[in-house]
N, C-alpha and C positions, 0 to 999 in steps of 0.2 A: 601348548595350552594358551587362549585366548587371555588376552589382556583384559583392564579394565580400569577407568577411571570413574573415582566416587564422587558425586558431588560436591556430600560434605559430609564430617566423621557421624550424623545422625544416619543418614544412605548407608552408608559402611557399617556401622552398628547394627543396622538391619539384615544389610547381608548375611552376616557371622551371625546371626541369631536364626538365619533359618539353616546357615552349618550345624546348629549347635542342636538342634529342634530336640534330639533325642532327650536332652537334660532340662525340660518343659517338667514345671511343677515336682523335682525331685527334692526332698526335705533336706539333703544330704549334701546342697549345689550351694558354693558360693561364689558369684562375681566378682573379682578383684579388679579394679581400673588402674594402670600405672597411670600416677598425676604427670601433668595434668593433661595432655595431649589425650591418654586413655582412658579419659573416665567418660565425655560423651558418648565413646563406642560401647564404652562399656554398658552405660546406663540402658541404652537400648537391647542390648544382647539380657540384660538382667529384666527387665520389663516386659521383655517380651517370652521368656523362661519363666516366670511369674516365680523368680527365687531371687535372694538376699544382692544389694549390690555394698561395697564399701572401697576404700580406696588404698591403693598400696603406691609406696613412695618411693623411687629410686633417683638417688642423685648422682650424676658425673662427677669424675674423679681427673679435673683440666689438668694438663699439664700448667707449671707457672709459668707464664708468659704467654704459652699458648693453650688458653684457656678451654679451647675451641676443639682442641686435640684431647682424645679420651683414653687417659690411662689408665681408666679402670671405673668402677660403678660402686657404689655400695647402697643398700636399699634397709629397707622397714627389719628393725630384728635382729641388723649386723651383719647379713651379708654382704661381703666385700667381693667383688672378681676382678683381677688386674692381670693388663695386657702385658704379661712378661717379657718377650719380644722387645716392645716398645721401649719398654723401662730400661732395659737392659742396653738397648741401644742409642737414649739417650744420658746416660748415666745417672739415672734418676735415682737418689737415695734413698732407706729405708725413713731416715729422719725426713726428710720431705713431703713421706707419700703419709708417712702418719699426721702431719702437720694439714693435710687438702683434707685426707677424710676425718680429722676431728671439726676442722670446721664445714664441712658439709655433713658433718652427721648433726652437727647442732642444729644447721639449716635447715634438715629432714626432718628434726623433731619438733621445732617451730610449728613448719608447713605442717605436719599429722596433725597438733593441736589448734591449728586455724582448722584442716578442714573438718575434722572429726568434732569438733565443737562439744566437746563432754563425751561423747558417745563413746565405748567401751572400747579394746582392742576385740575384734570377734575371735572367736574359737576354731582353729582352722585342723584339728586332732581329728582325723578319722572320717574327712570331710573332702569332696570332689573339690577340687578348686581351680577356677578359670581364671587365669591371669590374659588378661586383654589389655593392649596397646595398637594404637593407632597404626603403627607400623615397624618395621624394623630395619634396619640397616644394615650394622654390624651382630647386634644381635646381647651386646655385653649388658646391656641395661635389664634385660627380662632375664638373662644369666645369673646376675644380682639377684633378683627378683626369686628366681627360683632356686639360689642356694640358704635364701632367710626363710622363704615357707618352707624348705624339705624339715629344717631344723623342729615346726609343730607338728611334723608324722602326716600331714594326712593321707586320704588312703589312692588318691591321684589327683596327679596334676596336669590339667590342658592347657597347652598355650595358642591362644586365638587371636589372629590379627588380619588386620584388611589386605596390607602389600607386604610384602617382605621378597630378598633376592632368596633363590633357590637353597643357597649355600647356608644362608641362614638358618632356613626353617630345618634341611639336613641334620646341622649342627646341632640344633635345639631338640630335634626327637632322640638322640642320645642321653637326654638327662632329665625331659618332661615325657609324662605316657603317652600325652596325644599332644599333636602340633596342627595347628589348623591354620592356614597362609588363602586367603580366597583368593588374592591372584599373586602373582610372581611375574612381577614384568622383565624380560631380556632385550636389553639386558637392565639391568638395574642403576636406574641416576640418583633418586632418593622418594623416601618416604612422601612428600609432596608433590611430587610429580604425577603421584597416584591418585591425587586430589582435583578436581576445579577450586572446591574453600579450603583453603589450610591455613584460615587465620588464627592467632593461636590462641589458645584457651586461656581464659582469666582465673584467679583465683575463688572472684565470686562465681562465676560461672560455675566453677567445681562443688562450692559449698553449695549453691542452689539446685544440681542436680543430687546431689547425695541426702539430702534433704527432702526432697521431692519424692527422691526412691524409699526413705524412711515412712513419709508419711499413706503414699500407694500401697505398702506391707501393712502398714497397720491400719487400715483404713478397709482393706481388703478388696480392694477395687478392681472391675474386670480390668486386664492388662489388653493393650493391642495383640493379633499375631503377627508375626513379618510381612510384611505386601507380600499374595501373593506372584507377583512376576520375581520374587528373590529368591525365592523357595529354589535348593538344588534338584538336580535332577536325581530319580532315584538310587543312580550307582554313586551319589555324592555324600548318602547319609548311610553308613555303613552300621550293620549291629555292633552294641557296644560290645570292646571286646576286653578280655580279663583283667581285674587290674593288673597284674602285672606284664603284660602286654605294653609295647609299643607303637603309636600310631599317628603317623603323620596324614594328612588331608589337604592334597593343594589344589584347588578347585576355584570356576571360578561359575556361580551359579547361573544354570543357563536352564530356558521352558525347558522342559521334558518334552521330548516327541514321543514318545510310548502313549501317553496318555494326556485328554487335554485338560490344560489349567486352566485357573481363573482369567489368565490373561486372556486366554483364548477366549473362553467363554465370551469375554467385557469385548470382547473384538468383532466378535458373531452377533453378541446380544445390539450393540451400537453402532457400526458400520452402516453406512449407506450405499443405496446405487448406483452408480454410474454407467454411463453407455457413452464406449469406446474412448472413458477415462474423463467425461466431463458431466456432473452433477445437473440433479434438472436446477429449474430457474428458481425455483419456490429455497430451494437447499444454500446455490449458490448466492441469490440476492441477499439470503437474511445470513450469511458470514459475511460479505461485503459492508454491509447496511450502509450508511453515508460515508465514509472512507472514499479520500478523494485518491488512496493509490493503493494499486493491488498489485502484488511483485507473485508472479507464475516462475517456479524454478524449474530442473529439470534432473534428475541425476547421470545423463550422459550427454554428450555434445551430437551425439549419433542415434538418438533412436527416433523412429516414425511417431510411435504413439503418444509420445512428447509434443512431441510439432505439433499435431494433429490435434489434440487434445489442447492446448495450451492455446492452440490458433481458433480454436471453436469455443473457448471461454470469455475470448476476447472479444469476438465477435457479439456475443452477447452482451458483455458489458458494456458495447461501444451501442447497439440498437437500444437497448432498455436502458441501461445506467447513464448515461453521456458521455462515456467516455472519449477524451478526443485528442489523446496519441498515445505513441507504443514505444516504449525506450525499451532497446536491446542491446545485449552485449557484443555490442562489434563497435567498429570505429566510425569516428562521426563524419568525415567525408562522406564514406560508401552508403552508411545509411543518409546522408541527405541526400544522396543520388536517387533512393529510391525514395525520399519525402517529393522532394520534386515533381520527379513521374506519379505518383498516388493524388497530389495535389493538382493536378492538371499542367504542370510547369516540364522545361527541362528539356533536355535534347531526345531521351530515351523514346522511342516511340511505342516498345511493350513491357511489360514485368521481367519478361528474362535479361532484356538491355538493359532496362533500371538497375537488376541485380549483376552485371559485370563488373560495378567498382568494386568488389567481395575476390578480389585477385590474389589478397595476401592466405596463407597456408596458415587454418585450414578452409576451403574456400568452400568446402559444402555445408559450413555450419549455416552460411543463409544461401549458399546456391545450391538448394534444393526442390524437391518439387514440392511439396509441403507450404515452404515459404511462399515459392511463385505463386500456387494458387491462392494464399491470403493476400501477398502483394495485389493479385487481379480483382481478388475479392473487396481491397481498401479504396482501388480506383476505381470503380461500379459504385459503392456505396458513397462515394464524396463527387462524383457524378451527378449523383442522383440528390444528394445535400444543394447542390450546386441550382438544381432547376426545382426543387421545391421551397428554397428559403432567398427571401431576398436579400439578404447578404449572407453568402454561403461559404464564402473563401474563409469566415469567420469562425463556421460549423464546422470545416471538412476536419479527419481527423490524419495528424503527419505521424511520421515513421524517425526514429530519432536513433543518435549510437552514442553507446555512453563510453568507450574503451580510448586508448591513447597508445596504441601504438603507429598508428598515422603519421611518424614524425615528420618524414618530407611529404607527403602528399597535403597537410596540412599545410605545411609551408604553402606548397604549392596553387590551395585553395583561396590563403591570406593576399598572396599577390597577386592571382586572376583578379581577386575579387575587386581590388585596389586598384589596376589596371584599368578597370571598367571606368569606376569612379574616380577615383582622383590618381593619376600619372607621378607626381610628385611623390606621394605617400608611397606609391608602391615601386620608385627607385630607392626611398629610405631602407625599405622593408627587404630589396632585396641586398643592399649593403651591410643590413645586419644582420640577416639569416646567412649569407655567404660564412660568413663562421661556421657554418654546420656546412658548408660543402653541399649544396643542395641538388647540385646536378648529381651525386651519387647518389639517386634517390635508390631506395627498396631496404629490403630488412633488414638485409645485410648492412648497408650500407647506416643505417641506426645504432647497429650494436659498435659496427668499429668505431663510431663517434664515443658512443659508452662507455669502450673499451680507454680510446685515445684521454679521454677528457678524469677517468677515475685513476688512472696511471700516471698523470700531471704529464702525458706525451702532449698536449695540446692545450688549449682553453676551453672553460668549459662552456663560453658562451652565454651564461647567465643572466649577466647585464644586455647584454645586446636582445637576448627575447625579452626579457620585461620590459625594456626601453620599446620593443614594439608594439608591446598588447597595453602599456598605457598611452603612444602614440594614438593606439585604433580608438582607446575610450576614450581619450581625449574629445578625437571628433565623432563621438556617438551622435549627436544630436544631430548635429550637420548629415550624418551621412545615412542615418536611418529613418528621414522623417521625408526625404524627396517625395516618394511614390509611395505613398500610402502603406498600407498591411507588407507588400511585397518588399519595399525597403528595410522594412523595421526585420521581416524574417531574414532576408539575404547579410544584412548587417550582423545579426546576431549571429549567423551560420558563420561570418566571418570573426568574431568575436571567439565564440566556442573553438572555432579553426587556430587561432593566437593562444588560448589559452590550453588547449592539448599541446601545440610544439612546446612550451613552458613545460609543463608534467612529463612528457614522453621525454626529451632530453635530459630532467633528471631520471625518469624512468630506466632510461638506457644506462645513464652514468653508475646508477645505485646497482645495476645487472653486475657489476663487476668490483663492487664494495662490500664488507662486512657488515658494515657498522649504521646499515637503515635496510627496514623493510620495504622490497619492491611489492608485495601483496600489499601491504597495507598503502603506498603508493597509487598504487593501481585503483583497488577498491576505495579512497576516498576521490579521487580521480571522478570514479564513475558516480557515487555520491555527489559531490559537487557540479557535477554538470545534470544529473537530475534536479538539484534543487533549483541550477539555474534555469531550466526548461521547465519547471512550473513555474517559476519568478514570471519568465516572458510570457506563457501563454496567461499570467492573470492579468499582466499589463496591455497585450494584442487584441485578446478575446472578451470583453467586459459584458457583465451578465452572462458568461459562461464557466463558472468554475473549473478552472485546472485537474482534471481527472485524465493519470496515466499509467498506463499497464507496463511492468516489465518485467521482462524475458533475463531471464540472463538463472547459470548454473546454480544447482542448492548450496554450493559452497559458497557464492558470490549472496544467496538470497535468503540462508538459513544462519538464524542469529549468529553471530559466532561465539556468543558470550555462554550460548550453551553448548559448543563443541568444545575438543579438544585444543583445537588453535589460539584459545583464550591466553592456555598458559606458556604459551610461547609467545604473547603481546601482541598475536595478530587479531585484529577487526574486518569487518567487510563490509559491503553494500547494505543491507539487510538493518545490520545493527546499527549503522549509521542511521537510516530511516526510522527505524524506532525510537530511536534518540530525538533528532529533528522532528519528525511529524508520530508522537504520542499521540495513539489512540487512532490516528486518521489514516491507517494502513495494515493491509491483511496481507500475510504472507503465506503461502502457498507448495509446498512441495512435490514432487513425483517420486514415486518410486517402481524396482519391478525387483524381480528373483530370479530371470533367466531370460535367454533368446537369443539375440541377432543385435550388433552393434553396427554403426558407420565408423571407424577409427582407426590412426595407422600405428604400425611397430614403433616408430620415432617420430620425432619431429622433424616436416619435411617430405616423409616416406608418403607413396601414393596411397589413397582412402581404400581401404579393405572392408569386406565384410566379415566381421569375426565374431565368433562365435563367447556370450558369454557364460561361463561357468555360475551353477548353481550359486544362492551366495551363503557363505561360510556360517558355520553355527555361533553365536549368542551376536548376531547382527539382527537387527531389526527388520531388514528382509524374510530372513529365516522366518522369525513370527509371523509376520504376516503371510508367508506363504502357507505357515501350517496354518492359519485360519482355512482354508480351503475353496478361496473363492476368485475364482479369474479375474474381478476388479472392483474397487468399492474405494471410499472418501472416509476422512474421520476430519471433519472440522470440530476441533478441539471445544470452543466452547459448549456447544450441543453433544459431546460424548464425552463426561466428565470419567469414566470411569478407565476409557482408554487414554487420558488424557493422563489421567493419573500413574496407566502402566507405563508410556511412553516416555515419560520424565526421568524413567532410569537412566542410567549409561548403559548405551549399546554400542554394538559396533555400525557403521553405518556405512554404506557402497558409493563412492562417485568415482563415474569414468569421467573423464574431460577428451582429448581431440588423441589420447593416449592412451590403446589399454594393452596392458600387458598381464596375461591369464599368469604366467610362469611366476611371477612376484607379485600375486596379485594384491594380499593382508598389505604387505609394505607399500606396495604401488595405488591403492586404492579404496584404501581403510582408514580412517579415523573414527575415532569416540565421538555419541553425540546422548543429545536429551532432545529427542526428537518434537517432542508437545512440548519442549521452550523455543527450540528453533522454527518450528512455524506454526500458523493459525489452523493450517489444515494438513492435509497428508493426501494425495490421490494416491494408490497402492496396484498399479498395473504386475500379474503376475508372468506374462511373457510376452515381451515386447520384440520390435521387428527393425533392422537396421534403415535407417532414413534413407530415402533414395537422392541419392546427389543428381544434378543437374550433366555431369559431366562424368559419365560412368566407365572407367577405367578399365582394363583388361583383368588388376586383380582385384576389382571390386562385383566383377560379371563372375568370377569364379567362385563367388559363395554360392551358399543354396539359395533362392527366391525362396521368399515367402508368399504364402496363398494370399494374404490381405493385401501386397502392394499394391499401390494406385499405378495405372500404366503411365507408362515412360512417356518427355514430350521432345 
């Protein structure tokens, strides 16, 4: 069964109300919320049934001392449930356990008369009754819960929650008639986990929704229905079956393929169109509007129509908008190899020589043909800047790399560069990088550093790189003011070059530690050296404002504060941007549903062509491909209604330089809220493996596709 992360318990409340659909306007229905976690689920499930909401009370029964450990529950009415087991094993007395629950039953009776504030106990004899809580864990709390309501007869009891483990919901349909669980994550960590908000519920909070739900019944007000994208599919909403019947429901609501819904509908009705994945100019100027940076993701490291697409939106923002550079996710040596060549500098004499610093694996993510032809397309147009403006070296636009795993070729760069210019500096430079052993250069050669330096086998170097990147600033001024523009860029290239050996050397260190994220390492990494490449181009370029395009994957470029990665404390590129440049940036996604990838079995293994599988049901792929249309755009602002489906949790597809079909959920699956993580969404339905530059005997053995561009 497909997972599923809620927003927040009003998202969840939603869902379980289009579980519930069938007990809509029934006189006979009451909603009960366990406080306080389960009353905003509740409220929503009540609201949207347009029948009674009120609150039922269950308190833990802590072990003394260990507060935290639940020996049992007692709730609203006197039911008590105690973990026998437990008790028994820590020799817990009968006088003790009566001593927890008199004074949490006083507790309980407190909290009813705060939240109930006069209001009656309701009549629960002969009456459906839905006990909703936000989640469950062990399960003893709604146990409680459902040995104090059997006690008023009614004539059934459902129990409805967002997450719960398997074992629970099992357990619970033994003693309630219906059990309704929308998803069952495996394996099970806890109730919050199932969350991105799980801040906890206040007490006013409870009183204002119980109130709110009093005065909607008497007021007689239309009620919302559930969004339709929450709605289950129709083998999910089962006819009611006898009261004395049994029935568990674990489900985790997904569009119906049978027949289309509203989501579709809002997707057909607002979709725009695209040719060959990139928006006309009229669509894509007024999502850009003055935003001085626009971040193009991509959901594989291997596919053409990405490239292809992403390199023709650029092109236009760089002719009409001004755009005047391209920061991409590679490392920043190789891409200033090819800023160099684009800008009329440098040793390379063509685009394919420019792109041979892209050595490291995997090396077709920019040595492809795709790339090449923008690379040729970037040194034609800044050519051509070059003979119609009279300072043009000021217009042309450069090629930039925002990654850091460079760690010796950086070195490497720092003491060319230093060589050139000052001799002195760069015998400093090479006495204090000689700590990283710099004659081992390649990738290898990084991790064992990593390895040596996290294991206290060695030094980690620390002091000696920052002793050199405030050496270089030291003499900024001296050394980037000699020769004009070309000084000020070569210095900074050196700068940028000091300050990756810094990050990639802890980058490697952290490869082989617990206790810090290397994502979030990386991605502010690549964050911080984009803000410093607008810094420089506002202080180089004057009366040009700093406008740059980047490239780099939806995981790196799609908020992460709307993914799943949030609650495991990672951040990315993307989010950082948002933060930093409010409002002055439009983020941009891609996506597809099937076709042809460039990607290997492992890291390391030669580039294949492989084949991706259809993508899984309640992913957001899946929707867009039942919309029914080979390829279209949703810029969020201008399509409020898909904007508004997309905000669900789904599941969502990214291949990186890795794809493996046999694991694929675990290997390539996370939760997202697709309209928070970006401004737009391009939606390619079968895309076509990128053609590498360097095409290997088992990447010749896929099928060709009809669309590739010929080999060069």
């Amino acid at each position: 069964m497909a997972e599923r992360v809620f927003r927040d318990r009003t998202e969840a409340g939603q869902v379980l109300a289009g579980l519930l659909g069938r007990y809509r306007d029934d006189p006979d229905v009451i909603v009960l919320g366990l406080a306080r976690g389960g009353v905003p689920v509740a409220y929503e499930v009540g609201m949207a049934l347009h029948v009674p909401l009120d609150v039922f009370l269950v308190r833990k029964l802590g072990v003394p001392g260990q507060e935290e450990l639940a020996m049992g529950a007692i709730a609203s009415g006197g039911g008590v449930v105690l973990n026998e087991d437990l008790i028994r094993g820590l020799g817990i007395s009968a006088d003790v356990i009566e001593q927890v629950a008199q004074r949490e039953g006083e507790e309980l009776l407190r909290r009813e008369r705060l939240y109930r504030e006069g209001r009656p106990v309701p009549e629960l004899t002969g009456r459906t009754v839905l006990l909703v809580d936000d989640g469950l864990a062990t399960g003893a709390s709604m146990r409680a819960a459902l040995k104090a309501v059997s006690r008023s007869r009614p004539s059934r009891t459902v129990v409805a929650v967002p997450a719960a483990p398997d074992s629970a919901c099992d357990a619970l349909s033994r003693i309630a008639d219906e059990v309704v669980c929308a998803t069952t994550p495996s394996p099970f960590i806890a109730v919050g986990a199932s969350y991105w908000d799980f801040a906890q519920t206040t007490d006013d909070e409870v009183r204002n929704l119980l109130r709110e739900a009093v005065t909607a019944r008497s007021s007689d007000r239309p009620v919302p229905t559930p969004p339709p994208y929450e709605r289950p599919a129709p083998h999910a909403t089962p006819t009611p079956p006898s009261p004395s019947a049994t029935q568990t429901t674990s489900v985790t609501p997904a569009t119906p393929t049978s027949a289309p819904s509203v989501a579709h509908a809002a997707i057909r009705d607002e979709a725009m169109p695209v040719r060959n994945g990139v928006p006309s100019d009229e669509a894509l100027f007024d999502l850009v509007g003055d935003a001085h940076l626009v971040l193009i993701g991509e959901a594989s490291h291997g596919t053409h129509e990405f490239y292809s697409a992403r390199a023709q939106i650029t092109r236009r923002l760089i002719e009409e908008k001004g755009f005047g550079a391209v920061a991409v996710e590679g490392d920043w040596p190789d891409a200033y190899r090819v800023n160099r060549y684009v800008q009329g500098q440098g040793e390379a004499g063509t685009a394919e020589e420019a792109l041979r610093g892209f050595e490291r694996f995997p090396a077709w993510m920019w040595r492809n043909v795709t790339v090449l032809e923008f690379v040729d397309w970037l040194r034609e147009h800044n050519d051509r800047v070059n003979q119609d403006q009279a300072d043009g070296a000021r217009a042309r636009v450069g090629f930039y790399g925002l990654d850091l795993y460079s760690l010796y070729r950086s070195i490497d760069e720092v003491i060319g560069y230093l060589d050139r210019i000052d001799p002195d500096a760069a015998a400093r430079a090479r006495e204090r990088y000689a700590c990283l052993d710099h004659h081992n250069a390649g990738e290898g050669g990084a991790q064992a550093y990593g390895f040596r330096a996290a294991f206290g086998a060695g030094d980690s170097c620390e002091r000696e790189i920052i002793d050199e990147l405030v050496d270089l600033r030291h003499h900024a001024q001296e050394y980037a003011h000699r020769d004009g523009l070309i000084a000020e860029d070569e210095f900074f290239d050196a700068e940028q070059n000091a300050r990756t050996v810094h990050d990639a050397a802890e980058y490697y260190q952290n490869m082989f530690s617990t206790d810090a994220s290397t994502w979030n390492l990386r991605d502010r990494h690549m964050a911080d050296t984009l803000r410093s490449l607008v810094e420089h181009l506002g202080r180089t370029r004057p009366g040009r404002p700093p406008k740059v395009v980047v490239w780099a994957h939806n995981s790196h470029l799609g908020d992460a504060r709307a993914t799943e990665a949030a609650t495991n404390g990672e951040l990315n590129l993307g989010q950082l941007v948002r933060e930093w440049f409010p409002g002055d940036c439009r983020i941009i996604g891609l996506s597809t549903y099937t076709g042809t990838v460039t990607a290997a079995e492992n890291w390391g293994d030669p580039a294949e062509r492989r084949r991706i599988r259809p993508a899984l049901d309640n992913s957001v792929e899946q929707l867009l491909h039942e919309v029914g249309r080979d390829e279209f755009w949703l810029p969020f602002p201008s399509t409020p209604r898909c904007a508004e489906v997309l905000r669900a949790s789904r599941l969502q597809r990214g291949i990186g330089v890795i794809y493996r079909p046999r694991t694929e959920r675990e290997s390539h699956y996370f939760h997202a809220r697709v309209a928070d993580q970006f401004d737009a969404l391009i939606h390619i339905d079968e895309t076509h493996a990128v053609e590498p530059l360097e095409r290997s005997a088992s990447w010749e053995r896929g099928e060709v596709p009809e669309t590739y561009p010929s080999t060069v």
